[in-house]
C-alpha positions as CSV (number, residue, x, y, z in Angstrom):
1,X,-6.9,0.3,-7.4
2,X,-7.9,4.5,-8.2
3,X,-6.0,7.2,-7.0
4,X,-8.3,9.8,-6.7
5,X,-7.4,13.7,-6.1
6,X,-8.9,16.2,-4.1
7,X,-9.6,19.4,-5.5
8,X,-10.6,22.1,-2.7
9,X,-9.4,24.8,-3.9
10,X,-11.3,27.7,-4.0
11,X,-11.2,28.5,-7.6
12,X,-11.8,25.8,-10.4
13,X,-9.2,27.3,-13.0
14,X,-6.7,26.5,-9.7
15,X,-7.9,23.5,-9.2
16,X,-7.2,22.7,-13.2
17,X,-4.2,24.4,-13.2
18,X,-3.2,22.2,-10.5
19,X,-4.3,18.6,-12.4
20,X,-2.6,19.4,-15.4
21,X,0.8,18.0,-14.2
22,X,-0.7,15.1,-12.5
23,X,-3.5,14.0,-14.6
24,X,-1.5,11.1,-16.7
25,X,-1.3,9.7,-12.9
26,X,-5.2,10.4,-11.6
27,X,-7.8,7.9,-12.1
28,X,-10.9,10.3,-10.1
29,X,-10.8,13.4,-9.9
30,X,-13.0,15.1,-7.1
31,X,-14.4,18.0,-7.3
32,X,-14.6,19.4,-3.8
33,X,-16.6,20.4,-1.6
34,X,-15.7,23.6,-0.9
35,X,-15.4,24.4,-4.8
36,X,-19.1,23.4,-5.2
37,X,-20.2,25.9,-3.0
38,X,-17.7,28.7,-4.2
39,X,-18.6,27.9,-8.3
40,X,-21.8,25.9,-8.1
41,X,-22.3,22.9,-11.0
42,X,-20.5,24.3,-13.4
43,X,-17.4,23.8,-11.9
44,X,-18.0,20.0,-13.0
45,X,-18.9,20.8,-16.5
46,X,-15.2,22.8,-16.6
47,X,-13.3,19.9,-14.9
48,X,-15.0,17.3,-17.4
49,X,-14.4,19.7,-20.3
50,X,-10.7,19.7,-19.3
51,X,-10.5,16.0,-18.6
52,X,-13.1,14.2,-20.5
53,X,-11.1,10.7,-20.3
54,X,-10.9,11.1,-16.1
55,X,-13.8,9.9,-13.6
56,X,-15.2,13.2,-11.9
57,X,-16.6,12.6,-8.4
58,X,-18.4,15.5,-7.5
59,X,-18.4,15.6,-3.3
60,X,-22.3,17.0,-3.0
61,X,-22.7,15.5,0.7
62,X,-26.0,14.9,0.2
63,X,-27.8,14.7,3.5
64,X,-31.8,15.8,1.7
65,X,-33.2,17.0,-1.6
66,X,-30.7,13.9,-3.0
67,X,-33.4,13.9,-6.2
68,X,-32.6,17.0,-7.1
69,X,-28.5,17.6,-6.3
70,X,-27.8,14.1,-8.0
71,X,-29.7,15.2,-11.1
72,X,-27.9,18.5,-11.2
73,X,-24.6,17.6,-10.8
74,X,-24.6,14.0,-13.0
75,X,-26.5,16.6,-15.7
76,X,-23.5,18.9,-15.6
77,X,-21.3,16.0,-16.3
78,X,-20.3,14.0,-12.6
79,X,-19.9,10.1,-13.0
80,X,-20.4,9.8,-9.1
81,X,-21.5,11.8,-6.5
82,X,-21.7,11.3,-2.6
83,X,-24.1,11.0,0.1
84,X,-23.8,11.3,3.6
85,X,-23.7,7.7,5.6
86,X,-25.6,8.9,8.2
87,X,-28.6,10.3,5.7
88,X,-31.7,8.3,5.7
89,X,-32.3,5.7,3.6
90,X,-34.9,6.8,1.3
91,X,-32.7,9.5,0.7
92,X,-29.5,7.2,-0.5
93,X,-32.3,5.6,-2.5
94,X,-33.5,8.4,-4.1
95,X,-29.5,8.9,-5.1
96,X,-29.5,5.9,-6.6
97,X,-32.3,5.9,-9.2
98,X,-31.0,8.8,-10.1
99,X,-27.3,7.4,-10.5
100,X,-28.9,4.5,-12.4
101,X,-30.9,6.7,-14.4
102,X,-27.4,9.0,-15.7
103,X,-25.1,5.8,-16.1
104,X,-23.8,7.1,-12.5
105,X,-22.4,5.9,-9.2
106,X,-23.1,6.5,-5.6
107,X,-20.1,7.3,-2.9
108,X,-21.1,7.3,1.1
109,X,-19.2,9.2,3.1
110,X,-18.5,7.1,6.7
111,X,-17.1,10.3,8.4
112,X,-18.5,10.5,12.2
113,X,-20.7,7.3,11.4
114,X,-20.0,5.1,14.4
115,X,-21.3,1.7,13.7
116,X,-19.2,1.7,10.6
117,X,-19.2,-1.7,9.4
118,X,-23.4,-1.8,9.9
119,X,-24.1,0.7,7.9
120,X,-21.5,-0.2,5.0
121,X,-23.7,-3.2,4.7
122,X,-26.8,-1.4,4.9
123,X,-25.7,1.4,2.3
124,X,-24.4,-1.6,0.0
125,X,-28.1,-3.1,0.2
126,X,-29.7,0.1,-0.8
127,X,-27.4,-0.1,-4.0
128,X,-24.3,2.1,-3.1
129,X,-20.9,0.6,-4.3
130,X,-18.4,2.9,-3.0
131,X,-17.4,3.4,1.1
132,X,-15.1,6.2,2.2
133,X,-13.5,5.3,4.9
134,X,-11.4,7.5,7.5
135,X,-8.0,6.0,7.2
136,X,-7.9,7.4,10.7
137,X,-4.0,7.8,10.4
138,X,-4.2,11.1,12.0
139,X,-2.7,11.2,15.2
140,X,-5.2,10.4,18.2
141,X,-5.0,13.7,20.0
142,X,-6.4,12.9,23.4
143,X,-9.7,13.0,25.4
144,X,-11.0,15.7,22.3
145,X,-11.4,12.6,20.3
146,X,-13.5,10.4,22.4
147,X,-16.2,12.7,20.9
148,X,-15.9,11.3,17.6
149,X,-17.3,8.1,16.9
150,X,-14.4,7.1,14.4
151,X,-11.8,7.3,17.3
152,X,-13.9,5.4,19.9
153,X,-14.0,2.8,17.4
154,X,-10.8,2.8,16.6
155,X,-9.8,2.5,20.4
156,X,-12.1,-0.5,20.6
157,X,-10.4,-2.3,18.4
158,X,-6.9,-1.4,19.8
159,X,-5.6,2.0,18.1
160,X,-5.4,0.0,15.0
161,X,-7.0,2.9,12.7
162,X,-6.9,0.8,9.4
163,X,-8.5,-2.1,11.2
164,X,-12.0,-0.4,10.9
165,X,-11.7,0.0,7.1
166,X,-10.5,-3.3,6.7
167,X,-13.3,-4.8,8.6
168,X,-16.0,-2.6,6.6
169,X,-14.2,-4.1,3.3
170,X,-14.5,-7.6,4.5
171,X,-18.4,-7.1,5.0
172,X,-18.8,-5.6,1.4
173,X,-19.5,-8.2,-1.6
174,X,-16.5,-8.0,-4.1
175,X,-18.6,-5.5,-6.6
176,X,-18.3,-3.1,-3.9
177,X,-15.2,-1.1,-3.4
178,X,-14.0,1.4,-0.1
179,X,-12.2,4.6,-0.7
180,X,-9.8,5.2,2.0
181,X,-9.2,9.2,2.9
182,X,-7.7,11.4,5.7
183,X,-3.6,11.9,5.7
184,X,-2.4,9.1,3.3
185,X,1.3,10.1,1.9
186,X,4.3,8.5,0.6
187,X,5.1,7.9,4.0
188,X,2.3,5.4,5.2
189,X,1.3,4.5,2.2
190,X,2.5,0.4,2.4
191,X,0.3,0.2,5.0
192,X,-2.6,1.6,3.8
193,X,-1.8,-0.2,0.1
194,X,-1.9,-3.5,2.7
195,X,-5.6,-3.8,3.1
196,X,-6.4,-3.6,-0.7
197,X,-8.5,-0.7,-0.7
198,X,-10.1,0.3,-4.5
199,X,-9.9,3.8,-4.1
200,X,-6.9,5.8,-2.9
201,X,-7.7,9.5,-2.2
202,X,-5.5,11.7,-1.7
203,X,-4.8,16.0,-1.9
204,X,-2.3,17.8,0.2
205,X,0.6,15.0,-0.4
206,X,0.2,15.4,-4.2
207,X,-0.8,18.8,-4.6
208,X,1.6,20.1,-2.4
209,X,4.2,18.3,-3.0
210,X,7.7,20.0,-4.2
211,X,6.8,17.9,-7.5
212,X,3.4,17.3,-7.5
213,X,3.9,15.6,-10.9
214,X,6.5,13.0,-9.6
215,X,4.5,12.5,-6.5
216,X,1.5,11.3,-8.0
217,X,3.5,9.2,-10.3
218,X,5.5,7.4,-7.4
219,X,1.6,7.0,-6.0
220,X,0.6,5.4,-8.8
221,X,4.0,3.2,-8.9
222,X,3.4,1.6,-5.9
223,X,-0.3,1.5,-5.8
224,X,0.3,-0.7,-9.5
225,X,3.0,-2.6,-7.3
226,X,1.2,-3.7,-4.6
């Protein structure tokens, strides 16, 4: 099992800064979203060049033009970058001939997807082997969330928010790994650390953590533990 950290800050010498302490703990590092668009694809060269012995997952959402993103960013030194679950396939295929072609991997993001465990399987066909998965451990607000297709699956099958990522794991062959996301701390963590997943990710609890050196450690603890 990774633990993988999210790194949206705004600025990638903050988002080093911030690894330093915790990298003897982190197995992925991501390079946000948000940092992408604020730095562009160098921003993975300079996390790389700081931590050449630590995956980089560079979070490109790739929804079109996958040829080209994948290329840039596995060029400027990313060992996986994602795609958007609900993208076409010839786009996620595209992806992955270019992840084959760099030594690479392929991440889907699930977010919003609602027949979840479907199109885990039909992702993992087209060659992707890692799923993230809502944890869905957010509180269930109300009648705001029967917009989102996560939630009205998760009510389907009886608030049980894990549930869903469990079930998409249980459809994947064993080469194929989920990444659970969204709210995971010290707090909840036995229970997400009960269905197995490969990939732990994980930001605000670490990063902004009193100690976010000592946080990350007791992460990895109990994620070696389980």
């Amino acid at each position: 099992m990774k633990l993988q950290i999210t790194l949206d800050t705004y600025s990638v010498e903050d988002g080093i800064s911030l690894v330093r302490s915790i990298a003897d703990s982190i197995d992925i590092i991501e390079v946000g979203a948000p940092l992408l668009l604020e730095e562009g694809m160098s921003a993975i060269d300079e996390v790389k060049g700081a931590f050449p012995e630590v995956e980089v997952l560079a979070d490109t959402k790739i929804w079109h033009d996958g040829t080209r993103i994948a290329a840039s960013a596995f060029s400027h030194g990313a060992d996986m970058v994602t795609v958007l679950g609900g993208t076409t396939d010839a786009e996620v295929e595209a992806v992955v001939a270019i992840a084959r072609e760099y030594g690479g991997k392929v991440a889907a993001d699930l977010s919003g997807i609602g027949g979840l465990v479907q199109r885990a399987s039909e992702l993992e066909d087209l060659g992707v082997r890692y799923m993230q998965v809502p944890s869905g451990l957010r509180r269930m607000a109300g009648d705001e969330d029967a917009r989102d297709a996560f939630h009205r699956n998760t009510r389907a099958m009886g608030g049980n928010p894990l549930a869903l990522a469990r079930n998409v794991m249980r459809g994947l062959a064993s080469s194929s790994k989920i990444a659970v996301v969204d709210n995971i701390t010290l707090d909840n963590l036995d229970e997400v650390l009960a269905i197995h997943p490969g990939v732990l990710l994980v930001g605000r609890a670490i990063l902004s953590a009193d100690d976010p050196a000592a946080a990350a450690a007791e992460f990895k603890r109990r994620m070696q533990e389980s």
